[in-house]
N, C-alpha and C positions, 0 to 999 in steps of 0.2 A: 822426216817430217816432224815439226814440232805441234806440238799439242797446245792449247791455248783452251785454260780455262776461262769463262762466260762468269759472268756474278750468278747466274740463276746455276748455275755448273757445279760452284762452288757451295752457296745453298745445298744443292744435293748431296756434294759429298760431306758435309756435318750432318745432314739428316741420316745417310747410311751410318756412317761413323755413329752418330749416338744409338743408333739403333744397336749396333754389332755391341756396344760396350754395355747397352741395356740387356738383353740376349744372353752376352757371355757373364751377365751375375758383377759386372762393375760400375754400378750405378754408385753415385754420390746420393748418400742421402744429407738432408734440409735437419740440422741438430733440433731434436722436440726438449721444450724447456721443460725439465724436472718440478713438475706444480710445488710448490710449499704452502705450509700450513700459516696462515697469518694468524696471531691473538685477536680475540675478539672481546672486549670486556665484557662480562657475564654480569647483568645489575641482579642486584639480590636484592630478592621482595623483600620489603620491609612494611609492616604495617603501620598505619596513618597513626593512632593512639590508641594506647593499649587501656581497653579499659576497668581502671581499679576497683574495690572495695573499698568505702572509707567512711568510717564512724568516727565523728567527732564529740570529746570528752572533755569540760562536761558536755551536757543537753542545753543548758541555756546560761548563754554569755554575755554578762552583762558590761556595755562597753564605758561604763563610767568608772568601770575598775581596770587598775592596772596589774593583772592576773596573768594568768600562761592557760592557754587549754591544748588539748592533743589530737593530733590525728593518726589514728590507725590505720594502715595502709596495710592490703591484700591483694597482692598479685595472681592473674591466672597461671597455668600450665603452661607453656617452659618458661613462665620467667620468672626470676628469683629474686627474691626484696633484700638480699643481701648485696646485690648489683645498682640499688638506688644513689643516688646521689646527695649528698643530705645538700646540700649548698645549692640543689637546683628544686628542691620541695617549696612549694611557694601557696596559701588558702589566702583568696582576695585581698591579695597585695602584699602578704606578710610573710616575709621567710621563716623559713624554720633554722630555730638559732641551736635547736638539737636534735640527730637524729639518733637512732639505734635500733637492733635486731634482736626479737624476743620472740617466740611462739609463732614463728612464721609469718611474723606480721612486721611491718617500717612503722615506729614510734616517731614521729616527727612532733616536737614543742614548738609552739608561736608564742608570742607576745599578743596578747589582745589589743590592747593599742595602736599596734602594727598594723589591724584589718583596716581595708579601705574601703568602709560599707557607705558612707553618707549618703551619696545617688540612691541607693536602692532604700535605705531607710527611707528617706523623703517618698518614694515613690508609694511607700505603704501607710502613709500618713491619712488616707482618706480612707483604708478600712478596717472593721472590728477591730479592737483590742487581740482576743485572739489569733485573729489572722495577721495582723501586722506583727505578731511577734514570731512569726515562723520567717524564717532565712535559711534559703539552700548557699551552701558553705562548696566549694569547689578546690578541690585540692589538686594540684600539677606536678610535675616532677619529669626528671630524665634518668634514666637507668647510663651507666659506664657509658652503654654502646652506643649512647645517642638516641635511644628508643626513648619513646615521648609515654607516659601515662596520666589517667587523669580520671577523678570520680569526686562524685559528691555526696554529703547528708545535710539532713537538713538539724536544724535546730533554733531554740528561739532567743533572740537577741533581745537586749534589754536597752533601752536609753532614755534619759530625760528628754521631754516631747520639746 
């Protein structure tokens, strides 16, 4: 007599059959992928601008001379004025054609003729004597790292009215 397997017959015997090879410990296992570590770039705080110490010498600048005056530059904790840039020190509008490192402080020289004061002189044309001669002076600068700093003094500015 022959035997004639049915489709649902055949169905059965894969389901015994996986069953027996699940049972007897030969299962196929489904490969689990080994996770890896991707880089992620790490942004480092940097701070917006560092803010300096800065005494301008002399006290008052008179812009009908063609003179040099200085700015003293003092940097906070951890940064170090020996990291400044002299070529990127700049007090309204005028580079500093020198810098250098003395007593923990950045010596930066301008040209007076250099500042780009006119707009705000005019703007102090309408009051006191005294008060029209006070100008806050602004010094900028970048450190090697690209770190930005920046302070000001004030002092009083001279010019024919």
């Amino acid at each position: 007599m022959k035997k004639h397997f049915t489709l649902i017959g055949w169905f059965s015997l894969v389901t015994i059959l996986s069953l027996i090879i699940v049972t007897k410990g030969y299962s196929v296992e489904t490969p689990t992928p080994t996770p890896t570590i991707t880089p992620v770039a790490t942004p480092i705080p940097t701070p917006g601008i560092i803010n300096a110490d800065v005494k301008i010498k002399p006290k008052t600048l008179n812009l009908d001379s063609e003179g040099k005056f200085k700015a003293f530059i003092k940097l906070p904790s951890p940064y170090d004025v020996n990291d400044i840039v002299t070529d990127s020190v700049e007090c309204e509008g005028a580079k500093a054609i020198k810098g250098k490192v003395g007593n923990d402080r950045f010596i930066a020289t301008f040209n007076r003729q250099d500042l780009n004061l006119d707009s705000t002189i005019n703007f102090y044309r309408g009051q006191k004597k005294d008060e029209k001669e006070k100008q806050e002076l602004t010094v900028t600068g970048e450190l090697e790292d690209g770190t930005r700093f920046e302070g000001t003094d004030t002092v009083k500015v001279k010019t024919r009215p």
